[in-house]
N, C-alpha and C positions, 0 to 999 in steps of 0.2 A: 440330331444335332442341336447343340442349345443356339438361342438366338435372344435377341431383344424382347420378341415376343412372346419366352415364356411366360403366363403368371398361373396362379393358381387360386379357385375362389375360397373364399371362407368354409363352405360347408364341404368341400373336399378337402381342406386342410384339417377340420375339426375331424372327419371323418377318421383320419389316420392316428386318432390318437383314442383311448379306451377312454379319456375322460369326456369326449366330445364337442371341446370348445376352444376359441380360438378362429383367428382373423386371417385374414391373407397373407402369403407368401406372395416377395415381389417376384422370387424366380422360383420357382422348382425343376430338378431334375429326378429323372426315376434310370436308376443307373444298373446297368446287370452287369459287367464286367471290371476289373481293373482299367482297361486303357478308358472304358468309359468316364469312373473316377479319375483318375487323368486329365479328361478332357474337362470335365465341368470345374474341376479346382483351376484351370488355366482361363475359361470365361471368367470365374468369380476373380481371378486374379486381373484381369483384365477390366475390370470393373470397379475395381475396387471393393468386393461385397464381401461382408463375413458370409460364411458357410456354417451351416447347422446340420450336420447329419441326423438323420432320421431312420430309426431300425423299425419297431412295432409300436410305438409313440406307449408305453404301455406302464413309462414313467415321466410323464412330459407334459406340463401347463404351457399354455400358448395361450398370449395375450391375446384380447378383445382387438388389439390394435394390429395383428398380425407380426410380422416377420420381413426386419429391413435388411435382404439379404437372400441371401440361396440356401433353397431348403433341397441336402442332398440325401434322398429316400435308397438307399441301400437293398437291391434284390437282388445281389450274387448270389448263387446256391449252387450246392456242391459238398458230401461229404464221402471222407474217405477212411477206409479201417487201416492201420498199419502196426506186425507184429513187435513189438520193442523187447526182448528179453521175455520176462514175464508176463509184461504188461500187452496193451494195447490204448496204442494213438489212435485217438478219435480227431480229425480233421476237418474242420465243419467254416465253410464262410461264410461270412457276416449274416448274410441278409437270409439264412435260414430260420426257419420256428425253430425256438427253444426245444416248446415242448413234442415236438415230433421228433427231434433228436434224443431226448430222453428217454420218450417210446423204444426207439429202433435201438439205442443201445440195453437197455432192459429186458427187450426181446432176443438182444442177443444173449445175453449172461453175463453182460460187463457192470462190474460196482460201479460207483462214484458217485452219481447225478439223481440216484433215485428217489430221494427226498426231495427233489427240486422238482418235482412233475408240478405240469397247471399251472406253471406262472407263465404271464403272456407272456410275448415281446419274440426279438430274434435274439440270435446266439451272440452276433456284434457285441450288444449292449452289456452282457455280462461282466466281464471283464472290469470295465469301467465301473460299476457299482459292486462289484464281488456280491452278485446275488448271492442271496442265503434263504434259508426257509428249515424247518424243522432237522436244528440240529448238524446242518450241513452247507459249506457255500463251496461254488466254483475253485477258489480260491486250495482248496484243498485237494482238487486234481489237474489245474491248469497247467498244463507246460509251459507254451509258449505264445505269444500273441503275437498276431504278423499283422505289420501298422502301414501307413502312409502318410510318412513325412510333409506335412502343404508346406513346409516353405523350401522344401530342396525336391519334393516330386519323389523321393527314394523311398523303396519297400524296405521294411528293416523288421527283425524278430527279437520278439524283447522276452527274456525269460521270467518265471515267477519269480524271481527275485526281483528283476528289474522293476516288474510291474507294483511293485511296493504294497502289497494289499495289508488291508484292515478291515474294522469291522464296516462294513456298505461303504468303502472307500477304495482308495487306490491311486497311485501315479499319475491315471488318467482325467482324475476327479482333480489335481491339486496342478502339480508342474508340467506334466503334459495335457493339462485343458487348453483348447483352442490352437495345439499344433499336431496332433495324430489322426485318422481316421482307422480305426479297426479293420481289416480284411479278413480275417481269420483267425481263428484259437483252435489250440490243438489239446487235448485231455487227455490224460493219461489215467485209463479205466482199469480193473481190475479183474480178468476172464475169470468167469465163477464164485467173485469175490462175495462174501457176508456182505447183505444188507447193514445199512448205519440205522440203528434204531437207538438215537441219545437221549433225544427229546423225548419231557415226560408226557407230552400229550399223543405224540405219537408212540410209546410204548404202551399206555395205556388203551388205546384203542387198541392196537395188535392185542394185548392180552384176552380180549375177548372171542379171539381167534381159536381152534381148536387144532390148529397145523404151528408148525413151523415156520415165517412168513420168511418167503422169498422175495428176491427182488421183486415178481410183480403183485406179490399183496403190499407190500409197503409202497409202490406208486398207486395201486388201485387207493390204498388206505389214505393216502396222503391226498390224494384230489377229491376224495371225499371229504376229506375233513377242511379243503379249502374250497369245495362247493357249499358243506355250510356257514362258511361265516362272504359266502358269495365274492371269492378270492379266484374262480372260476370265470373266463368270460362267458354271459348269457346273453343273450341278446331278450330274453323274454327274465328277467330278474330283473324288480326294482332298482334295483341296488347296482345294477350293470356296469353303470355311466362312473368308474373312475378310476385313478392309478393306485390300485393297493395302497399299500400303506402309506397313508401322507409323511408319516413322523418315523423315525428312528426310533430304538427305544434307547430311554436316557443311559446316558454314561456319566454318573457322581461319585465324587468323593466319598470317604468316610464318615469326614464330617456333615456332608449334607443329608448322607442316610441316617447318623444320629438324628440329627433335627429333624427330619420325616418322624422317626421311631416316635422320639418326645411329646409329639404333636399328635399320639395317640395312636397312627398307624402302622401296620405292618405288612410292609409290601413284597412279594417274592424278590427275590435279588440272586443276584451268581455275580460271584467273584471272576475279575477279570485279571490277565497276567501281568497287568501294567498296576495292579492295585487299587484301579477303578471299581466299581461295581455299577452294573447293567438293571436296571427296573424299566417293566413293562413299560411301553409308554399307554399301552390302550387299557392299563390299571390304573395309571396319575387317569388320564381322562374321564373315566366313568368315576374314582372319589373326585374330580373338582366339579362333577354335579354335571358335567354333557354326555346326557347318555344317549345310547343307540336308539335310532331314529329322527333322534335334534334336529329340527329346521331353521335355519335364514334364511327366511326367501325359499327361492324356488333352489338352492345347493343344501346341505344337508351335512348329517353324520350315517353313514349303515345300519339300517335293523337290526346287521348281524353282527360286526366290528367296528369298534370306538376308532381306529386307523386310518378304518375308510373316508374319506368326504368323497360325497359322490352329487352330481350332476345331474338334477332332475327338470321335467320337460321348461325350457323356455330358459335355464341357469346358462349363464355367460363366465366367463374365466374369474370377472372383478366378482363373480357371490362367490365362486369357490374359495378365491384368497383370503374375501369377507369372513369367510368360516373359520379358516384357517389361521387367521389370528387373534379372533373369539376363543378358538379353543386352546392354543397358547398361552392367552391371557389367563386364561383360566385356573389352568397349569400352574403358571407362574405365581399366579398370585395366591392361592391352595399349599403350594408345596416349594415355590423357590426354587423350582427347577424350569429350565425355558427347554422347551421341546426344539429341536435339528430336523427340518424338513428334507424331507425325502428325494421328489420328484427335480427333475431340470424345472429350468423356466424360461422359457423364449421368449422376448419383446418385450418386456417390460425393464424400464428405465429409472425406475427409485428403488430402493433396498431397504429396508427394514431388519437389521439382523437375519438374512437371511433367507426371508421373505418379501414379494413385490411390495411395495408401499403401500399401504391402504390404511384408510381410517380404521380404527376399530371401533365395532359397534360399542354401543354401552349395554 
């Protein structure tokens, strides 16, 4: 039952997130059922507290100063296979691992997800960021997403269309922030379908292969190639302590890839359907001179990925953001492109384009 007296400390909060830092929650709940969800948005309603759902925390900065409000930790679990035509519906809620869902459908013979192995977090979260990763996002098998309404209490099913996805975006990201909570997502997989090998770096490794690659050499492939740039959680890797990728990679004009060119460089790019074009963001990073391994303080850049800022022994939330807008600036002032941060952010209270407020170093 929630009462007045839930709280939660600091090092149990920090604990639920991959990057490890971050302050107190005034209330926590750890919910396994719908009616549970239910009941905790009717305390926060009664209290008047925002609510902050929490899946695998495995995109998520939390402030130094913690969390004024209810932190609701999502562990429904439950998946179900069902035959649709050709297809098969994969039925999975919220509070399940991703990546163990990707597993068991790979194991079975179903396409879709299998470029997505190894990224942390639970299946909830998906949706809301239209995870993507080598060549492949959610977005591209999702059926349908079943929500809960906090301000009418109603379950309701939103179809991929409704969920409006784009590139790490989505409906949930923009006009439905701060009123749906995730229950479920249902995928529609492909029985015996072709592995997706688009991506050049993942085709390039398969070709060293002497087979065929099936669905499960392309997830073996793919977690291997995300345990070397330490996109893996380890608990025993330097590099452990963070949320993937801090940055998006850029989305510019024409004209600002001329002015990149002029300026002497030549950076990979792919054309986007809107007429955008897409550059690494962990290529601007290493030419504006912060390369892998970069320290501020006790928070960082990866040994292995310019992406990463990661969280080493004694780092508090204020170094990682510290970092985080060193390497912006950097960016920016290199190339005239401002890098679009990745992760959420809980607790903190000034904005910087984007970003929690913080000085930037010189």
């Amino acid at each position: 039952m929630l009462n007045d007296a839930m709280h939660l400390d600091s090092s149990r909060l920090a604990s639920r997130t991959t990057l490890g830092v971050g302050g107190p929650a005034d209330h926590f709940a750890f919910v396994q059922s719908t009616d549970e969800v239910h009941e905790a948005l009717r305390f926060a309603r009664s209290k008047d507290l925002p609510v902050y759902p929490l899946g695998g925390g495995s995109n998520l900065v939390v402030s130094d100063a913690g969390v004024r409000g209810l932190v609701l930790a999502l562990g429904t679990r439950g998946v179900e296979f069902e035959t649709r035509g050709t297809d098969t519906l994969v039925h999975a809620r919220a509070g399940e691992n991703w990546d163990d869902l990707v597993a068991v459908s790979v194991e079975r013979g179903l396409a879709g997800l299998e470029c997505l192995s190894g990224i942390p977090g639970s299946v909830g979260a998906t949706p809301i960021q239209n995870v993507g990763a080598y060549g492949q996002e959610v977005a591209d098998c999702i059926e349908s997403v079943e929500v809960l309404d906090r301000t009418t209490l109603e379950i309701r099913t939103l179809s991929n269309e409704e969920c409006q996805f784009a590139y790490r975006d989505s409906f949930f990201k923009r006009d439905g922030a701060d009123r749906f909570i995730v229950l479920g997502v249902s995928y529609r997989l492909r029985p015996q379908g072709e592995p997706r090998i688009a991506y050049a770096e993942l085709k390039k490794a398969l070709e060293t292969r002497n087979t065929t690659p099936d669905l499960a050499e392309v997830r073996r492939t793919v977690i291997e190639l995300r345990r070397g740039k330490s996109m893996v959680l380890d608990p025993n890797d330097e590099n452990g302590r963070s949320c993937g990728s801090f940055f998006v990679n850029a989305l510019i004009d024409a004209e600002r890839l001329a002015a990149v060119r002029a300026a002497g460089f030549d950076p990979p790019s792919f054309a986007q359907a809107d007429g955008r074009v897409k550059i690494p963001s962990a290529w601007l990073i290493e030419r504006a001179g912060v390369a892998k391994g970069f320290r501020l303080g006790p928070a960082g850049i990866s040994s292995k990925h310019c992406l990463a800022l990661v969280a080493h022994d004694g780092a508090r939330a204020t170094d990682v953001i510290a970092v985080a807008h060193f390497v912006r600036a950097r960016v920016l002032e290199a190339f005239g492109i401002e890098l679009v941060p990745e992760p959420q952010f809980w607790g903190f209270d000034a904005w910087d384009r984007g970003l929690p407020l913080f000085e930037t170093p010189s």
